[in-house]
Biotite code that builds the C-alpha atoms (Angstrom):
import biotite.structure as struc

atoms = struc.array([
    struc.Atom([-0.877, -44.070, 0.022], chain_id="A", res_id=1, res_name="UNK", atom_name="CA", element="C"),
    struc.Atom([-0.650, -44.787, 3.593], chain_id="A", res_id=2, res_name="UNK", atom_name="CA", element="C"),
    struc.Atom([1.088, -41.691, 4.202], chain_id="A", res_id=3, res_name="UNK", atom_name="CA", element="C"),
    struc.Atom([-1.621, -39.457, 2.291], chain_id="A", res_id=4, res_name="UNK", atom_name="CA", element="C"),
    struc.Atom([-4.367, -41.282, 3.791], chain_id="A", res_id=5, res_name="UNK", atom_name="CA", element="C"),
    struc.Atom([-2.866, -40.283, 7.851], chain_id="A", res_id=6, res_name="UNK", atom_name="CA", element="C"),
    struc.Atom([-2.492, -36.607, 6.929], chain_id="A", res_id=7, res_name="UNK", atom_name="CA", element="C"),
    struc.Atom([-5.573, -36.431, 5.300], chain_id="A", res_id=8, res_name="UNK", atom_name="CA", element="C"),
    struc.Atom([-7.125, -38.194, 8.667], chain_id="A", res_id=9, res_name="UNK", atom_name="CA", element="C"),
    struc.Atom([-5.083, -35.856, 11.240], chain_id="A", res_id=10, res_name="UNK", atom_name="CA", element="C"),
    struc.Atom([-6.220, -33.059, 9.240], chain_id="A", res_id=11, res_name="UNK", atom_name="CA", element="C"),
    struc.Atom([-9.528, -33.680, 9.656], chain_id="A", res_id=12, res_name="UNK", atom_name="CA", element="C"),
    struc.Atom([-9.391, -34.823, 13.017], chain_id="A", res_id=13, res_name="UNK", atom_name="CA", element="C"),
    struc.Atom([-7.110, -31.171, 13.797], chain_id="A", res_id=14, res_name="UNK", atom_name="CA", element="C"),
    struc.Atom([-10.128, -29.342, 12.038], chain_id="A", res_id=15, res_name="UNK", atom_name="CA", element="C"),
    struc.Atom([-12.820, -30.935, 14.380], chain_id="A", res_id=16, res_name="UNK", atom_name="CA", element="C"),
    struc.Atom([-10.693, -30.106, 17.514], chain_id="A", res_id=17, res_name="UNK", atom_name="CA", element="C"),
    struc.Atom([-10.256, -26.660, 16.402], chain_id="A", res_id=18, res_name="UNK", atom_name="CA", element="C"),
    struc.Atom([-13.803, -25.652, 15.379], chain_id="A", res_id=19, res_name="UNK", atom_name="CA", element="C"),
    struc.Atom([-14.091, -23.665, 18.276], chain_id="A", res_id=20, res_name="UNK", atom_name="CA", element="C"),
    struc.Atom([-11.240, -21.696, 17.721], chain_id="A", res_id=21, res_name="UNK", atom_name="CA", element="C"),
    struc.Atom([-11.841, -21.186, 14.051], chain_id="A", res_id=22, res_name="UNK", atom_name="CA", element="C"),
    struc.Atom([-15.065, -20.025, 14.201], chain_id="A", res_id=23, res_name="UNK", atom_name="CA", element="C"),
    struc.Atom([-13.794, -17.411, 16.878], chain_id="A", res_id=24, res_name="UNK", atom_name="CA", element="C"),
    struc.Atom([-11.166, -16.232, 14.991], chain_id="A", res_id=25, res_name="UNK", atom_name="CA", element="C"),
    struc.Atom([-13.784, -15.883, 12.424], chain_id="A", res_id=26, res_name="UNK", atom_name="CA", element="C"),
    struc.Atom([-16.157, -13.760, 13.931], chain_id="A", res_id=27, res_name="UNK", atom_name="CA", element="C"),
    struc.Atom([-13.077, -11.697, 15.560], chain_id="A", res_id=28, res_name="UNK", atom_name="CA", element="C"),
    struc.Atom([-11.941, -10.956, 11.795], chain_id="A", res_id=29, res_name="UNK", atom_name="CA", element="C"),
    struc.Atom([-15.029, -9.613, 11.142], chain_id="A", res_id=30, res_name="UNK", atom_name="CA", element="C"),
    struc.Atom([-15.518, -7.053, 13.935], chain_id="A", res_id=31, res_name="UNK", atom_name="CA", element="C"),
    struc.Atom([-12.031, -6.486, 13.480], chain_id="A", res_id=32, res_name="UNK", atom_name="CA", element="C"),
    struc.Atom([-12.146, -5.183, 9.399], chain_id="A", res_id=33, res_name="UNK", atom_name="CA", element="C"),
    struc.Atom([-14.142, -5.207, 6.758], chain_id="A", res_id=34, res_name="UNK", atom_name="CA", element="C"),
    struc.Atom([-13.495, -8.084, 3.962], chain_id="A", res_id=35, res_name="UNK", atom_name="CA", element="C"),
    struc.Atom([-13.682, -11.608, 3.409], chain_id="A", res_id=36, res_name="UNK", atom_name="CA", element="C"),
    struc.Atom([-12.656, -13.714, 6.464], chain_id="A", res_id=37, res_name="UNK", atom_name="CA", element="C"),
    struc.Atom([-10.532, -16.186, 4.254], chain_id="A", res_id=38, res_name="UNK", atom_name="CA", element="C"),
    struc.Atom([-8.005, -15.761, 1.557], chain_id="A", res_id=39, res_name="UNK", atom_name="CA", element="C"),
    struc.Atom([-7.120, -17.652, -0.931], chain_id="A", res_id=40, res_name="UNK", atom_name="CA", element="C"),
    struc.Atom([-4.576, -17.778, -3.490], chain_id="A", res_id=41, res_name="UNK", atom_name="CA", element="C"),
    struc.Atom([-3.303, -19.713, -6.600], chain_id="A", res_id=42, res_name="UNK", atom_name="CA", element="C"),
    struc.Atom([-0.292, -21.886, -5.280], chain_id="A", res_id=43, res_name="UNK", atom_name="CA", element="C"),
    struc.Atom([1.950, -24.727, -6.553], chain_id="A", res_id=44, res_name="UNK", atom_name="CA", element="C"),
    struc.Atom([1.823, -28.062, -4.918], chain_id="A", res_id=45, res_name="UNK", atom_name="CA", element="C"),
    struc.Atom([3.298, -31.239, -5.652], chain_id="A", res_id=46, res_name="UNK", atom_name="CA", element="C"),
    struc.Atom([4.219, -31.768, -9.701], chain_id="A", res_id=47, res_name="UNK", atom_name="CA", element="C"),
    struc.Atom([3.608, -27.846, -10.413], chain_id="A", res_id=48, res_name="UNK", atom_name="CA", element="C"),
    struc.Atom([-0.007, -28.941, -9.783], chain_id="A", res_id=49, res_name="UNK", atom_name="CA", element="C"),
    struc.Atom([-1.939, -25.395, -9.337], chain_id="A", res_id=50, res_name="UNK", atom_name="CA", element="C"),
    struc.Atom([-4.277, -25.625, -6.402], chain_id="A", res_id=51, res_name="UNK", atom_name="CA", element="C"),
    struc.Atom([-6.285, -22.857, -4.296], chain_id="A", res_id=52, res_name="UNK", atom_name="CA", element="C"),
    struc.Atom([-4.552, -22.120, -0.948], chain_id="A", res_id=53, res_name="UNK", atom_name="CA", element="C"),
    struc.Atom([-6.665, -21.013, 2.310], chain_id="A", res_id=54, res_name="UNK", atom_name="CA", element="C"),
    struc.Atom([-5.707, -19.084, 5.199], chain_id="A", res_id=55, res_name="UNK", atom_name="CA", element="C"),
    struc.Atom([-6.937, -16.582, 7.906], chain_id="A", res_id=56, res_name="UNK", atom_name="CA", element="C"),
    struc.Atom([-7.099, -12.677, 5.794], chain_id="A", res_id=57, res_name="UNK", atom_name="CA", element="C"),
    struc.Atom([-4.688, -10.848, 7.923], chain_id="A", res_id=58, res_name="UNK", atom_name="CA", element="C"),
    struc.Atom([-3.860, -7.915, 5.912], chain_id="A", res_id=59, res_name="UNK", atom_name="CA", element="C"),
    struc.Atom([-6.718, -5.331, 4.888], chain_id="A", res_id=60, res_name="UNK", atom_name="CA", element="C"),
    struc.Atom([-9.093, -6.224, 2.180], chain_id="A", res_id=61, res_name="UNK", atom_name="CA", element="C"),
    struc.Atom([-7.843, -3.623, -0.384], chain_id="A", res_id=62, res_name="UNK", atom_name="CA", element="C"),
    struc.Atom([-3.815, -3.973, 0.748], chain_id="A", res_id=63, res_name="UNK", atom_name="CA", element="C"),
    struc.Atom([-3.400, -4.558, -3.426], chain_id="A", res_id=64, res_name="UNK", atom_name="CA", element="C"),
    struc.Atom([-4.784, -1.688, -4.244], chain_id="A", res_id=65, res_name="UNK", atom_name="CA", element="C"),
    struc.Atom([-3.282, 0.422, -1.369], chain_id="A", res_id=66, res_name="UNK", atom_name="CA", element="C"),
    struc.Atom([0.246, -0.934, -1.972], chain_id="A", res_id=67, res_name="UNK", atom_name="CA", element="C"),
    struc.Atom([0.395, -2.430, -5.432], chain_id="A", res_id=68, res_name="UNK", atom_name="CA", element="C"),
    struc.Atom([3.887, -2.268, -5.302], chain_id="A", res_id=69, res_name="UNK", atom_name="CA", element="C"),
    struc.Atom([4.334, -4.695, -3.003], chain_id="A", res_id=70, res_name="UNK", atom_name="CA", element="C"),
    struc.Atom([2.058, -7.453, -5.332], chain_id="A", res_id=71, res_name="UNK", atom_name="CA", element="C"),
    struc.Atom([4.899, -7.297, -7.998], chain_id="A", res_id=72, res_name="UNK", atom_name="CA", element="C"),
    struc.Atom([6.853, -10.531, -8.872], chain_id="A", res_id=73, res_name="UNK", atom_name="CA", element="C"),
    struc.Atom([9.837, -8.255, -10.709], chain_id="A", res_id=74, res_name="UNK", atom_name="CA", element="C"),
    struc.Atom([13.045, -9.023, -8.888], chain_id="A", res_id=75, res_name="UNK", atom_name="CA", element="C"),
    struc.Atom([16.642, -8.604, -10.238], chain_id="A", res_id=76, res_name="UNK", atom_name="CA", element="C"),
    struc.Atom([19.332, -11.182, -10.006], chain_id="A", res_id=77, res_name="UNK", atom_name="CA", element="C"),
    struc.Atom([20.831, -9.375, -7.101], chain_id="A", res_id=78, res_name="UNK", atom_name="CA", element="C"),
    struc.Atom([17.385, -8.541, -5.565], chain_id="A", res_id=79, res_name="UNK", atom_name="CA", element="C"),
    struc.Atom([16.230, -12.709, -5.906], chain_id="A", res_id=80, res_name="UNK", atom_name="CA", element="C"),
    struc.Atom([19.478, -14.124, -4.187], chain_id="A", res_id=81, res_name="UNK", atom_name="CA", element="C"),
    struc.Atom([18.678, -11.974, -0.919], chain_id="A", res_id=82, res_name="UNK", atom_name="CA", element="C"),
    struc.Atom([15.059, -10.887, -0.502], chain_id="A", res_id=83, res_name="UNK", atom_name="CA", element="C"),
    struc.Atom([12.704, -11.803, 2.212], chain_id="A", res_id=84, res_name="UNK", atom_name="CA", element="C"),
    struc.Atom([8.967, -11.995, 1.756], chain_id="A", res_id=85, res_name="UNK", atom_name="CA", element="C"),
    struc.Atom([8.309, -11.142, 5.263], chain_id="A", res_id=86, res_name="UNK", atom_name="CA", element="C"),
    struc.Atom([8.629, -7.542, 6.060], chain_id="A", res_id=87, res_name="UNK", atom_name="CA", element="C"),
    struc.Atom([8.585, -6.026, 9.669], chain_id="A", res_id=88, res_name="UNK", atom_name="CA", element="C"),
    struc.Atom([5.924, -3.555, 10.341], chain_id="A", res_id=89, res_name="UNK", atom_name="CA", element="C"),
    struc.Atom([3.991, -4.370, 7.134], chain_id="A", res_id=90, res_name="UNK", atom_name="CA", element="C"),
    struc.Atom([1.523, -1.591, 6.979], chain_id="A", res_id=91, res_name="UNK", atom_name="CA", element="C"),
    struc.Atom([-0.969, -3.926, 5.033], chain_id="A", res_id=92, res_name="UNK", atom_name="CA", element="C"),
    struc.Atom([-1.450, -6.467, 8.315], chain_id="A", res_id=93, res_name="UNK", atom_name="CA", element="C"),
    struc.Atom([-4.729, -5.382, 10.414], chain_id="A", res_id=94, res_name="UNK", atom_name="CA", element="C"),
    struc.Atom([-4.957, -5.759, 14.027], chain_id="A", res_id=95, res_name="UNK", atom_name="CA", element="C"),
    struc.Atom([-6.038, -9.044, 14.344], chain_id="A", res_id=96, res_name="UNK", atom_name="CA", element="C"),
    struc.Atom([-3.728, -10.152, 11.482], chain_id="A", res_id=97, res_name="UNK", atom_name="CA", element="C"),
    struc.Atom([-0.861, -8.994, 13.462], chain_id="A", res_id=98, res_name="UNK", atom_name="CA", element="C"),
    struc.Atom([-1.672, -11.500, 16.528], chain_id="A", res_id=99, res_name="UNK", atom_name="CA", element="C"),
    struc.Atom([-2.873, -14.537, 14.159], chain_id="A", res_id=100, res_name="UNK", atom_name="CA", element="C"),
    struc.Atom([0.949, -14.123, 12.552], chain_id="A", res_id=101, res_name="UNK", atom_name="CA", element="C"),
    struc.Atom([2.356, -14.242, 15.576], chain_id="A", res_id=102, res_name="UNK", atom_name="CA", element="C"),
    struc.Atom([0.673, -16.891, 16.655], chain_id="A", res_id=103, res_name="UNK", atom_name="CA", element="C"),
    struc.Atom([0.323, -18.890, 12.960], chain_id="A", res_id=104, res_name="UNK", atom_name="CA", element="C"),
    struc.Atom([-3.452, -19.410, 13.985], chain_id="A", res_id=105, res_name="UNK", atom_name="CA", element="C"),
    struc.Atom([-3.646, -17.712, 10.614], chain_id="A", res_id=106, res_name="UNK", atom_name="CA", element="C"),
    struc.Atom([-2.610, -21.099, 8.967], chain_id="A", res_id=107, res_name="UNK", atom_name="CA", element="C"),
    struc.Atom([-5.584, -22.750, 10.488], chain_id="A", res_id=108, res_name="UNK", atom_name="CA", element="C"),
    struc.Atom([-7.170, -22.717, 7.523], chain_id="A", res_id=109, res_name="UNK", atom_name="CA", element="C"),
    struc.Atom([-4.544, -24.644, 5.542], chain_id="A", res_id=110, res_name="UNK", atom_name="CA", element="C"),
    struc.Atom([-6.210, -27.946, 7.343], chain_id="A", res_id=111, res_name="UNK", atom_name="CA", element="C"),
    struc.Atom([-8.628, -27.377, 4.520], chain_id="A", res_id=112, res_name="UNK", atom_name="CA", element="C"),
    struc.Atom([-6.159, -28.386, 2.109], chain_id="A", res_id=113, res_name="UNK", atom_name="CA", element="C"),
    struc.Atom([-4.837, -31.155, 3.974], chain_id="A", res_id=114, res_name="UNK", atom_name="CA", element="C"),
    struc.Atom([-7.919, -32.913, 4.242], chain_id="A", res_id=115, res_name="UNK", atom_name="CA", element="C"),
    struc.Atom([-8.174, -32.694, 0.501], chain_id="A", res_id=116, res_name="UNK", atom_name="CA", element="C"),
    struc.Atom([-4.992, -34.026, -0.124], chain_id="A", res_id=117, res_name="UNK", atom_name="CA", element="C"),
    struc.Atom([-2.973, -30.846, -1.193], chain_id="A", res_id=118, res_name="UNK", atom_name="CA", element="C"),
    struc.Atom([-0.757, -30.599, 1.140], chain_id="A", res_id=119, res_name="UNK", atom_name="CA", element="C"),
    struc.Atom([0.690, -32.368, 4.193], chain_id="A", res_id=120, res_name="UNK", atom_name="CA", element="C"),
    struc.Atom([1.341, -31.456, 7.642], chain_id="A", res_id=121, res_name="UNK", atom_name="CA", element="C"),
    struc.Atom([4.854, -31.069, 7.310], chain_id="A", res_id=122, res_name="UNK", atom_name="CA", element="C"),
    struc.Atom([6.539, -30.170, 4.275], chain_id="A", res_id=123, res_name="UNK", atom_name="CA", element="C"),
    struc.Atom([7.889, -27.142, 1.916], chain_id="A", res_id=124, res_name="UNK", atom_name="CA", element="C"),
    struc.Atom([5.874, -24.207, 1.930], chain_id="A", res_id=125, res_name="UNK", atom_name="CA", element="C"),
    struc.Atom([3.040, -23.860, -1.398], chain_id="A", res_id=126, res_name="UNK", atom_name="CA", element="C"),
    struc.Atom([4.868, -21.471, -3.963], chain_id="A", res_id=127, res_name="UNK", atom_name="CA", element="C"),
    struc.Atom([3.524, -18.209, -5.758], chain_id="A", res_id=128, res_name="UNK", atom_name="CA", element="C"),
    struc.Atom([3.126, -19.256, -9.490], chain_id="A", res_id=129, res_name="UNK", atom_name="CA", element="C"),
    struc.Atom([4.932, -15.911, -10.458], chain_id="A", res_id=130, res_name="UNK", atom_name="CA", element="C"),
    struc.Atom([7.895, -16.545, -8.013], chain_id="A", res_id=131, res_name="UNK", atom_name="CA", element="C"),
    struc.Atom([8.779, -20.582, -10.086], chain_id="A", res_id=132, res_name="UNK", atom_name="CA", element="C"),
    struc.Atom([10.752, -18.009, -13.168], chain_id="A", res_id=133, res_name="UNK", atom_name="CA", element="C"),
    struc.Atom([13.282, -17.099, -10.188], chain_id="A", res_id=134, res_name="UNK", atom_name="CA", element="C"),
    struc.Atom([14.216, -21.169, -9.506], chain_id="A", res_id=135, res_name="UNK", atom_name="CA", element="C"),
    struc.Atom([16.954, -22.473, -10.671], chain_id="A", res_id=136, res_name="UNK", atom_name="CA", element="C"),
    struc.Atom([16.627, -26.275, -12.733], chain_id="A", res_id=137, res_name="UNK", atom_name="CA", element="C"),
    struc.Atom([18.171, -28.253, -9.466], chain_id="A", res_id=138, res_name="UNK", atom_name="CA", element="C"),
    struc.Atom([15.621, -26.072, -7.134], chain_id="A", res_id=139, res_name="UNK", atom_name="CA", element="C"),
    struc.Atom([12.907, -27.116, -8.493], chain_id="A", res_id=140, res_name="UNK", atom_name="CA", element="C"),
    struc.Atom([13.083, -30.486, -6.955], chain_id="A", res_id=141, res_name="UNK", atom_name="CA", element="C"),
    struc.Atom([11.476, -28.963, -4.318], chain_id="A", res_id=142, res_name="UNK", atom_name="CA", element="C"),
    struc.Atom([8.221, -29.788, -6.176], chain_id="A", res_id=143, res_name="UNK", atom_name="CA", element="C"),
    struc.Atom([8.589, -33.315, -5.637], chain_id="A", res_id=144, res_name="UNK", atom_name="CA", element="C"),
    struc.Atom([6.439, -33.878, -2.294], chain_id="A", res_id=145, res_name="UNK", atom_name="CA", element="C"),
    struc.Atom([3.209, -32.415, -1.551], chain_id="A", res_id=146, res_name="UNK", atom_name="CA", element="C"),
    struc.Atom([3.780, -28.714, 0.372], chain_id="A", res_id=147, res_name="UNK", atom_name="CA", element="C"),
    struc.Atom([2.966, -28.428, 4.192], chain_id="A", res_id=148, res_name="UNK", atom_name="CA", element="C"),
    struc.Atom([1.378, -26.680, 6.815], chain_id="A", res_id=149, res_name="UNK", atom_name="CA", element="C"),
    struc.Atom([5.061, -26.460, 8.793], chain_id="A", res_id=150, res_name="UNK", atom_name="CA", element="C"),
    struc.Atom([8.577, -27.721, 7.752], chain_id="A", res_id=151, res_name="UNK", atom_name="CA", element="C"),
    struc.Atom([12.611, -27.264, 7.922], chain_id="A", res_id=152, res_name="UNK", atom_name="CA", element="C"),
    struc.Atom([12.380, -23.532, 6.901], chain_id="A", res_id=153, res_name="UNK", atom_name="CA", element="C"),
    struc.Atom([9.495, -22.397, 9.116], chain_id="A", res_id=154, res_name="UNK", atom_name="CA", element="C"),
    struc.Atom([11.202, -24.448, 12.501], chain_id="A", res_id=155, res_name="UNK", atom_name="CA", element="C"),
    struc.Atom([14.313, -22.522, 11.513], chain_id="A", res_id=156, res_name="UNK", atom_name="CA", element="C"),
    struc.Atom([14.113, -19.348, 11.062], chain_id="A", res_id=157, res_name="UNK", atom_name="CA", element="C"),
    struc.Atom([10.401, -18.743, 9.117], chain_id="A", res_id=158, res_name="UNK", atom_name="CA", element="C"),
    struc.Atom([10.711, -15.113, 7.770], chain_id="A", res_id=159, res_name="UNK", atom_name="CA", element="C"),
    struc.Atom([13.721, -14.275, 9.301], chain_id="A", res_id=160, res_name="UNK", atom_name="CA", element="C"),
    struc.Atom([15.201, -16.578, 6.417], chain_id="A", res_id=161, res_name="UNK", atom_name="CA", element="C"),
    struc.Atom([15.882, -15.393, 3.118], chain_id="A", res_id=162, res_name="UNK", atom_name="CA", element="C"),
    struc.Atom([14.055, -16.796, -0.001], chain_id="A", res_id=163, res_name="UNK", atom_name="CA", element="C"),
    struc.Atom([17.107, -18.424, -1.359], chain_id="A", res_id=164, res_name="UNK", atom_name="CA", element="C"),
    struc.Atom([17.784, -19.632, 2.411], chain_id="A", res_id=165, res_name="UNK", atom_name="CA", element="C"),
    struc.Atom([14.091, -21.042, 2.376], chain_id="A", res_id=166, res_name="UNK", atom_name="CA", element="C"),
    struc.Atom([14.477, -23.089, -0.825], chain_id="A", res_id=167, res_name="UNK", atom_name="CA", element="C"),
    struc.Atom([17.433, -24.874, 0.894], chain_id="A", res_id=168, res_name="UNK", atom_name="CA", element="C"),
    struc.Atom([15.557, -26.054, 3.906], chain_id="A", res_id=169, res_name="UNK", atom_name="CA", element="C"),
    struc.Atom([13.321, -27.385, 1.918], chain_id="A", res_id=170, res_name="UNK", atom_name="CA", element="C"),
    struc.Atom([15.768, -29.444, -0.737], chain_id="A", res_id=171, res_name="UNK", atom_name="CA", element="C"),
    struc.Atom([17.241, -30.400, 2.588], chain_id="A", res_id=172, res_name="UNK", atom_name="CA", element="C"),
    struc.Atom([13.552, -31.677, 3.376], chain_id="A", res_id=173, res_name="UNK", atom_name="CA", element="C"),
    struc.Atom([13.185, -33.329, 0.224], chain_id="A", res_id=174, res_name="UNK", atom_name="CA", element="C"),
    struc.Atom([16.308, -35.129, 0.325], chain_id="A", res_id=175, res_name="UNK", atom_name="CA", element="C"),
    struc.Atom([16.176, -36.760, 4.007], chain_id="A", res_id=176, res_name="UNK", atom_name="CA", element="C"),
    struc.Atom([12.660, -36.857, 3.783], chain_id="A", res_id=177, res_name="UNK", atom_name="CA", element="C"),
    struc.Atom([11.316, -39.855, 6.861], chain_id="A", res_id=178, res_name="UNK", atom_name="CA", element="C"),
    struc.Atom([8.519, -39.913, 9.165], chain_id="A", res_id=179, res_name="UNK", atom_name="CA", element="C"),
    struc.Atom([10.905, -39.494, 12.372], chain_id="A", res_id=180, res_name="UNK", atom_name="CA", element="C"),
    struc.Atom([11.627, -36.040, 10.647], chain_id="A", res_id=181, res_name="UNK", atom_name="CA", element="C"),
    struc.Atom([8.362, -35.082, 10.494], chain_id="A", res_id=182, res_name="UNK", atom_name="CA", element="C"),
    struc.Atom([7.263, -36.287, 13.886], chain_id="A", res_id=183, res_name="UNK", atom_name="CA", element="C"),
    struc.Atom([10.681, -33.654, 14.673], chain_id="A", res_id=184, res_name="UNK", atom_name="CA", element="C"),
    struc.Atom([9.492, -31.139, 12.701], chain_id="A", res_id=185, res_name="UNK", atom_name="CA", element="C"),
    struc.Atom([5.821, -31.102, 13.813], chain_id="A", res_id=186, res_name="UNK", atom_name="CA", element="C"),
    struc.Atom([6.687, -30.851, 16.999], chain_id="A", res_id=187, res_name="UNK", atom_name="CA", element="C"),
    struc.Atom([9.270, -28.334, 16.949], chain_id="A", res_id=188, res_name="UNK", atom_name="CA", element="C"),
    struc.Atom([6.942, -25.863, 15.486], chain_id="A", res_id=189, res_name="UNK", atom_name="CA", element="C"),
    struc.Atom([4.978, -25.414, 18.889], chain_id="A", res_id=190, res_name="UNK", atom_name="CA", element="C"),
    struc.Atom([8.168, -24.278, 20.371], chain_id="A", res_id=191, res_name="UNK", atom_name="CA", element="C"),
    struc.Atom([8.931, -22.063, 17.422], chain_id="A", res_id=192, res_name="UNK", atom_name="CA", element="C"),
    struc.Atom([5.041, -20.781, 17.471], chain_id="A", res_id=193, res_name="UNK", atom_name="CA", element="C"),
    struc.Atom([5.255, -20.404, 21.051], chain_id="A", res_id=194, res_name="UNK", atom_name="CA", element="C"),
    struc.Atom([8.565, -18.327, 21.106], chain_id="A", res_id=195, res_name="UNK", atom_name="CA", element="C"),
    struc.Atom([7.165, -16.515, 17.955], chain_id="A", res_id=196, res_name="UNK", atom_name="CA", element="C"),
    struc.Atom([10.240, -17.331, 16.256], chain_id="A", res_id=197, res_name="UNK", atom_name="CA", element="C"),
    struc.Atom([10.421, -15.262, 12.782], chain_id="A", res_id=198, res_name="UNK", atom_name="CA", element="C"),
    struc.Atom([6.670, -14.582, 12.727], chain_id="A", res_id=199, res_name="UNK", atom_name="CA", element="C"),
    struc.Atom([5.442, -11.085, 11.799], chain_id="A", res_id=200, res_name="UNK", atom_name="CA", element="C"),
])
């Protein structure tokens, strides 16, 4: 409870201090392309629990209908064991998209979620509902602690990794789970952000 009730606190307190930034990034989305300034998604949290995921838009507002291929959960075996989600030179990312990626001021909006107790400031990464059919019974104890802003797989390597690659960090997170960790892991990812380490 203790736990919750600081993330939920830094989160709001990291909201505050960033208003200024958020609400430039906001109008800079704006003038930048047409569309809603957030999006948000269906993800899985903690227990399976469903819950609606913000961020920054940084792709164009009709990528799905421009590139519906690239919305489709249909992987085979082969495809599943060494994909990455993160392309290079995704034609869907707009300008300003591009630079909040690099930078992850995209995730800014995530504090949303932390202040309503969804996620945590460091821990696995939310998961697609349609991407759960590809884990296997023993990966899926993943869902065991609330999903963060930042953890193992996105201070060591982000989308460089592979998805199978990314599910290990995080059962590696799961299982040595401690606060000195996350104190490591929190702080890591300014160096990662600031190298721009995996991020496109």
């Amino acid at each position: 409870m203790l736990y919750d009730f600081l993330n939920r606190l830094l989160g709001l307190l990291f909201l505050l201090l960033f208003s200024p930034l958020i609400l430039f990034i906001t109008i800079w989305i704006k003038i930048d392309s047409p569309g809603k300034v957030i999006f948000s998604q269906v993800r899985l949290g903690k227990d399976f629990r469903r819950f609606t995921f913000y961020k920054f838009r940084t792709m164009s507002a009709d990528a799905d209908k421009k590139y519906p291929e690239l919305y489709e959960y249909d992987f085979t075996k082969n495809e599943i064991e060494n994909m990455k989600f993160k392309v290079a030179n995704d034609p869907r990312i707009t300008r300003a998209g591009l630079y909040l990626r690099k930078t992850s001021l995209d995730e800014l909006p995530n504090l949303i979620n932390v202040v309503k107790g969804e996620m945590n400031l460091v821990g696995p990464r939310p998961e697609i509902p349609d991407m759960i059919q590809y884990y296997k019974d023993w990966q899926k104890e993943k869902f065991r602690v609330k999903p963060g802003i930042t953890g193992l797989a996105q201070t060591n390597g982000r989308g460089n990794l592979t998805f199978q690659k990314t599910i290990e960090y995080d059962l590696n997170y799961v299982h040595n789970r401690n606060v000195i960790l996350d104190i490591h892991i929190f702080l890591k990812t300014f160096l990662v952000v600031i190298k721009s380490i995996g991020a496109f």
